[in-house]
Every structure is written in C-alpha cells, then in structure tokens.
C-alpha positions in Angstrom: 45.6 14.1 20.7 48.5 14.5 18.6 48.0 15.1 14.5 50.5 14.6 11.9 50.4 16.2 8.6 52.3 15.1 5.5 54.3 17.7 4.8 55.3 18.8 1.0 58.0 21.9 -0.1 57.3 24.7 -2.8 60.2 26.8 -4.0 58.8 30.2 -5.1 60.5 33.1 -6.5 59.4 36.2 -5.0 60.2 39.6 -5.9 62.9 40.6 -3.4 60.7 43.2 -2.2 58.3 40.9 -1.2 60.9 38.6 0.4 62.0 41.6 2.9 58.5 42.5 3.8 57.7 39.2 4.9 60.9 38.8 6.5 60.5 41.9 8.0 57.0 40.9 9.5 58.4 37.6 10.4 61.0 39.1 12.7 58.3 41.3 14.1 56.7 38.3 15.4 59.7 37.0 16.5 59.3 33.7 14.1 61.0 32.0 11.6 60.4 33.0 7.8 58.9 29.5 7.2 56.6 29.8 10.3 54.9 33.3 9.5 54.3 32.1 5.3 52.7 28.8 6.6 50.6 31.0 9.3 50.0 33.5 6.7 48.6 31.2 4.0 46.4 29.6 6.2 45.0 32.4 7.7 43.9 33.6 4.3 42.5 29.9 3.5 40.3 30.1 7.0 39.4 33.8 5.3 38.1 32.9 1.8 36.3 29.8 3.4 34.6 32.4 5.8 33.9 34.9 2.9 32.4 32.1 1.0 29.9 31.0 3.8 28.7 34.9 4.3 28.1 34.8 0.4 26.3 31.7 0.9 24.7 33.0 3.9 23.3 36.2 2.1 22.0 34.3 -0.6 19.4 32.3 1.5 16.9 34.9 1.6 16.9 34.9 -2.4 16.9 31.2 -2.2 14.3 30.4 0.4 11.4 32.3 0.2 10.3 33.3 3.4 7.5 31.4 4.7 9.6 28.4 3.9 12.8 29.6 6.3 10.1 30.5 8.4 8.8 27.3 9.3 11.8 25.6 9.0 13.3 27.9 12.2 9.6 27.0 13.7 10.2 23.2 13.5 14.3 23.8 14.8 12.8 25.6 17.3 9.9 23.5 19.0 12.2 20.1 18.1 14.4 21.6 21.2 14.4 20.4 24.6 14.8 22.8 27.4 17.5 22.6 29.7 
C-alpha cells in the first residue's frame, strides 16, 4: 500500500560548519543533502519516543506496587490460549 505525506519546506540557517558536516555525511551515504536531514530528524523523533517509553517503563514499579503488577501478569497470563 502506497502512503502519501503532505509535504511542507523549512529554510534554516545553519552555521556553515554544520552545513559541511552534514553534507559531508550525506555524501558518505551516497544521498542527497535533503534525504540524510529528513532521515536524520526522524531517526532522532523514533529516539526520544523510545527514550520516553523506557522512562515510562522504569517508572511502573514506583507506580504499581507489586502485588498489583503481579496479578495483573497472572490474569495476561492464564487469559492466553496455547497454541
């Protein structure tokens, strides 16, 4: 299946430093300036969500107390059906 995405433009100014190190990592990956920002930026996105959900993943135990989580993996558990 096929997905189309609106697309929108940003105009940044970058320091010109910054500018030759990405194009200098773009070339390394043989792609196009445009292509390795847009991979870049999501990659970092799909990051901070994933940092976010091992936060929230630490917290439990200081959220649930543990007889609670305990049950709760009891009832997931029998609820199953075996293969």
């Amino acid at each position: 299946m096929l997905e189309f995405f609106a697309m929108s433009q940003l105009t940044l100014e970058l320091p010109e430093s910054l500018q030759m190190e990405l194009e200098r990592r773009a070339a390394l990956e043989g792609v196009s300036l445009h292509t390795y920002v847009v991979d870049s930026l999501s990659r970092f996105m799909s990051t901070s969500d994933l940092v976010s959900q091992k936060v929230s993943f630490e917290e439990m135990p200081i959220r649930y107390p543990q007889e609670q989580a305990d049950a709760a993996l009891r009832d997931l558990l029998t609820s199953r059906k075996a293969p």
